[in-house]
C-alpha positions as CSV (number, residue, x, y, z in Angstrom):
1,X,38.1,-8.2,-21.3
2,X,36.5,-5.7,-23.6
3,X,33.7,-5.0,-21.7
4,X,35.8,-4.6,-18.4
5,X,38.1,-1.4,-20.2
6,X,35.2,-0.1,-21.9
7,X,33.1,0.2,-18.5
8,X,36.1,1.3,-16.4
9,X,36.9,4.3,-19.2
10,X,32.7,5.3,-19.1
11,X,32.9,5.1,-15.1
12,X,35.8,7.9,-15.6
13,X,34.6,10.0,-18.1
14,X,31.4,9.8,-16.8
15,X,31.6,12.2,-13.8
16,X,33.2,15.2,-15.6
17,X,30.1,15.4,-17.6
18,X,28.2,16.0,-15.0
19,X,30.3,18.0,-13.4
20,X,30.4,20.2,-17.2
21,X,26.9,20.0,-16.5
22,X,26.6,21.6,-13.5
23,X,29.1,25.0,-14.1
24,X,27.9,26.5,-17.3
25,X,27.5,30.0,-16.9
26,X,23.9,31.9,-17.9
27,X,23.8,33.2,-21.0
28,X,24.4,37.6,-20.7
29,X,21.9,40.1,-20.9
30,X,22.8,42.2,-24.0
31,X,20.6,45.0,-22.2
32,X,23.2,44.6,-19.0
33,X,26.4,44.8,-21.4
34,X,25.1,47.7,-23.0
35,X,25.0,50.0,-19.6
36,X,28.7,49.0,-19.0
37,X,31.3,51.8,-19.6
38,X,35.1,51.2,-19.9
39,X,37.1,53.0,-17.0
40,X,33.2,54.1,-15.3
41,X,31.8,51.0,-14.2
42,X,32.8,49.4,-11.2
43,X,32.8,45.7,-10.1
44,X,30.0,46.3,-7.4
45,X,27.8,47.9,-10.4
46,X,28.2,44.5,-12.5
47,X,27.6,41.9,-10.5
């Protein structure tokens, strides 16, 4: 019976790691936070 909770809790857990997996963001470009400007740059200009 053991077994049985222990597989049914890794089946659930297991797809959110994937899915953790799959959205992590890039790492930023200090060089590309450096050219932004407070109240200057525009939303066009960051992406």
């Amino acid at each position: 019976m053991r077994h049985l909770i222990f597989a049914a809790a890794l089946l659930c857990l297991l797809p959110s790691c994937i899915l953790a997996r799959r959205t992590q963001n890039e790492p930023l470009d200090p060089k590309h936070i450096a050219m932004l400007a407070p109240g200057k740059t525009t939303a066009l200009q960051t992406v």
